[in-house]
Structures are given as C-alpha cells and as structure tokens.
C-alpha positions as CSV (number, residue, x, y, z in Angstrom):
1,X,206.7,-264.5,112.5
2,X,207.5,-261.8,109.8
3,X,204.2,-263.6,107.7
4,X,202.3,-263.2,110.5
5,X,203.3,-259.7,111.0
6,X,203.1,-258.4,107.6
7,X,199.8,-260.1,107.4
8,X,198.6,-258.4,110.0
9,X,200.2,-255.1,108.9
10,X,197.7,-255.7,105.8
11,X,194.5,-256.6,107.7
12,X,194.9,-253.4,109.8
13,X,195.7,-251.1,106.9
14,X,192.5,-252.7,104.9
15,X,190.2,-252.4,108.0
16,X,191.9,-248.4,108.3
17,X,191.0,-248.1,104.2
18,X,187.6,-249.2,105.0
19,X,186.9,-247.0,107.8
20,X,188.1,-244.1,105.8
21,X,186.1,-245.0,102.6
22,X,183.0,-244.9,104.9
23,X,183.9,-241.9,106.4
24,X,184.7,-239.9,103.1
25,X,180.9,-241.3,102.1
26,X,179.0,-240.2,104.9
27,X,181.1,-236.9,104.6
28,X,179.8,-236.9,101.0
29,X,176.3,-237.5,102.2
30,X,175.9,-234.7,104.4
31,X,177.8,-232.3,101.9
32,X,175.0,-233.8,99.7
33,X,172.1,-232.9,102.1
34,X,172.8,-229.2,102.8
35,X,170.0,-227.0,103.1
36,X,168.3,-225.1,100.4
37,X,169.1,-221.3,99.9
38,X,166.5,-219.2,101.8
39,X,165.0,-217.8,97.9
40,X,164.9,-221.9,96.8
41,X,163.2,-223.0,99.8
42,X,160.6,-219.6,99.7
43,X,160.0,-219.4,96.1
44,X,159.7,-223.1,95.1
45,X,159.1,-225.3,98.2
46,X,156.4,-222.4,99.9
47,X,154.9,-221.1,97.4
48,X,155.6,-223.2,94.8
49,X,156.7,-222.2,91.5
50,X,157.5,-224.6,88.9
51,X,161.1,-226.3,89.1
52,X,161.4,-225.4,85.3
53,X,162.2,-221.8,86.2
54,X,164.3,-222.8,88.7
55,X,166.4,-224.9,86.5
56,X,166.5,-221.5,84.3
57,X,167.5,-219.2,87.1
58,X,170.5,-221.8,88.4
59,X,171.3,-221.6,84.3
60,X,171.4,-217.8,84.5
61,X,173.3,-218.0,87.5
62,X,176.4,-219.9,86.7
63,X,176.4,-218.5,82.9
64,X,176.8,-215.0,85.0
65,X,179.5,-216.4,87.2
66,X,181.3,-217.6,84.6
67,X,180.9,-214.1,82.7
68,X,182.2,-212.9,85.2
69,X,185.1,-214.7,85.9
70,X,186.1,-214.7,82.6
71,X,185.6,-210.5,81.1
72,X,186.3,-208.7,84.9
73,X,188.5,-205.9,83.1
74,X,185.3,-205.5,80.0
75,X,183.0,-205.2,82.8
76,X,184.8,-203.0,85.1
77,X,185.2,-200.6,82.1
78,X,181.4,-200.7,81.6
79,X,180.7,-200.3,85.3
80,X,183.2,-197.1,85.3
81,X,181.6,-195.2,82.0
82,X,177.8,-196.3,83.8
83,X,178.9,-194.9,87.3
84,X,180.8,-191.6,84.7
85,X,177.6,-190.9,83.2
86,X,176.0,-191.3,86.0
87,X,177.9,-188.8,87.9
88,X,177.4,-186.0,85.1
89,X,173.9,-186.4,84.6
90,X,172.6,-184.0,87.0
91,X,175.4,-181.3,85.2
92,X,174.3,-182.2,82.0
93,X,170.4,-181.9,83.0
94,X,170.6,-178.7,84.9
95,X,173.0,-177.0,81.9
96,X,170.6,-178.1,79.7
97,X,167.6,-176.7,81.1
98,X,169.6,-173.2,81.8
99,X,169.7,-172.9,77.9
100,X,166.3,-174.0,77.4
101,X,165.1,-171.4,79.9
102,X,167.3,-168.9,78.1
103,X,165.9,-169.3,74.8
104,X,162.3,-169.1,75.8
105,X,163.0,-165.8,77.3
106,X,164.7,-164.4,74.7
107,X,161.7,-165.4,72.6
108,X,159.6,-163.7,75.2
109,X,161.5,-160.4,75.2
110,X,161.6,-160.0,71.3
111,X,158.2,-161.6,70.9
112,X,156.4,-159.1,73.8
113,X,159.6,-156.4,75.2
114,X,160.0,-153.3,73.4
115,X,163.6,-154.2,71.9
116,X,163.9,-150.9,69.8
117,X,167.8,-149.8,70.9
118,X,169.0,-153.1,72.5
119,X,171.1,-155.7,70.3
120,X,171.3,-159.1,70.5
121,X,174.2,-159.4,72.8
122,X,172.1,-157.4,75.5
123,X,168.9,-159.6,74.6
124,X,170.7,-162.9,75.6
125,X,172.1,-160.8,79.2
126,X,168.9,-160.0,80.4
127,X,167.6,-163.6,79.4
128,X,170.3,-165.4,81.1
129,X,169.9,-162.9,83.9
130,X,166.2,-163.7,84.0
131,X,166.3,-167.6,84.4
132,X,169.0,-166.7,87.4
133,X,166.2,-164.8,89.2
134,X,166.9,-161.5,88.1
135,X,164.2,-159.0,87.1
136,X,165.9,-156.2,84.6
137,X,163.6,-157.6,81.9
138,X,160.7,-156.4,84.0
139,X,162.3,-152.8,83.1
140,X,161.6,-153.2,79.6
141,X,158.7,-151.7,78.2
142,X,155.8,-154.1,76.7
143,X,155.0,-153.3,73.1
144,X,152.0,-151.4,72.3
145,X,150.0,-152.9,69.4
C-alpha cells in the first residue's frame, strides 16, 4: 500500500506541476499581449510612422533611464545651477539694462546739456535719476551752437 500511495503522491504532484506550468505560460502570454502606450499606438499604428524611428526612440528611452539611474547626484547638480540661473536672470537683465540706460544718458547730457559747472559725479546722479523717472536733467540748459 505505501507503493501505491507514494505513487500516487507523485501522479498528483506531476498533474499539480503541469497545471502550474500552464498557468505561469498563459500568465506569460497575457503579460506578453499588453496594450501599446497611447504615443505607440497614435504615432505608429494611426498615422503611421516608420518602426525604424521607433526602435530609435525606445533606444533613447532606456539609454535615458539608465542615465538616469546611474548619475542622479551629476544631474541634480545640473538641474540646481539651471533652475540658479534661472532664478537670477530677470536680476541680471533688469541691472543690466539700468546701466545701459545710464550710460546713454550720460552721453546725452554731455553730448547735448550744458555741463559747464557740474562734475562727473553729478553727471552720473542726474542720469541714474533720469532712467528712474526723474526729470532734473530737464533743468539743464541745452547747448547753444
């Protein structure tokens, strides 16, 4: 009797291994016949764009992931001086066009004021106060050629 029980011990494991194996195959199928990402199915199924650039896109992809994965603390230092610079632009811009409004005034006022009696000190005042709205330099009398 223990022959016939071990025996049949073994038939029911096999027929359990068997049902498994086809189970983990048709699992495998239907993990294998997912649908397509919304972009793969629009771009090259609809419209139809040549697989070759798809095959370069999925190439892009996983050489980015893998970028990624592997220089995080390189590229969160780039991210942080881009999103830096970014920040300070506007600072940078605006100081930068104060000065340039500043020195074309000054040209103006010694090109075109009378500047007999005024140094150079008071000539950069009343440009700076000019490109800040004010209107001293209108005070100044124009040059009589």
């Amino acid at each position: 009797m223990s022959k016939k029980e071990t025996t049949n011990s073994k038939e029911v494991r096999n027929q359990n291994y068997e049902a498994k194996k086809m189970n983990t195959s048709e699992n495998y199928k239907k993990k294998k016949e997912k649908d397509l990402p919304w972009w793969v199915e629009l771009l090259f199924v609809q419209i139809g764009l040549p697989d070759k650039l798809l095959i370069k896109i999925l190439k892009a992809q996983k050489t980015s992931k893998d970028f990624i994965k592997n220089d995080k603390k390189s590229l969160i230092k780039f991210l942080f001086i881009i999103s830096t610079l970014a920040y300070f632009y506007p600072v940078i811009k605006h100081a930068n066009n104060k000065l340039d409004c500043e020195a074309i005034a000054k040209n103006y006022i010694i090109k075109n004021k009378n500047t007999i009696g005024i140094n150079n000190r008071e000539i950069k005042m009343l440009s700076t106060n000019f490109c800040y709205g004010g209107e001293e330099i209108y005070e100044i009398e124009n040059l009589k050629n």
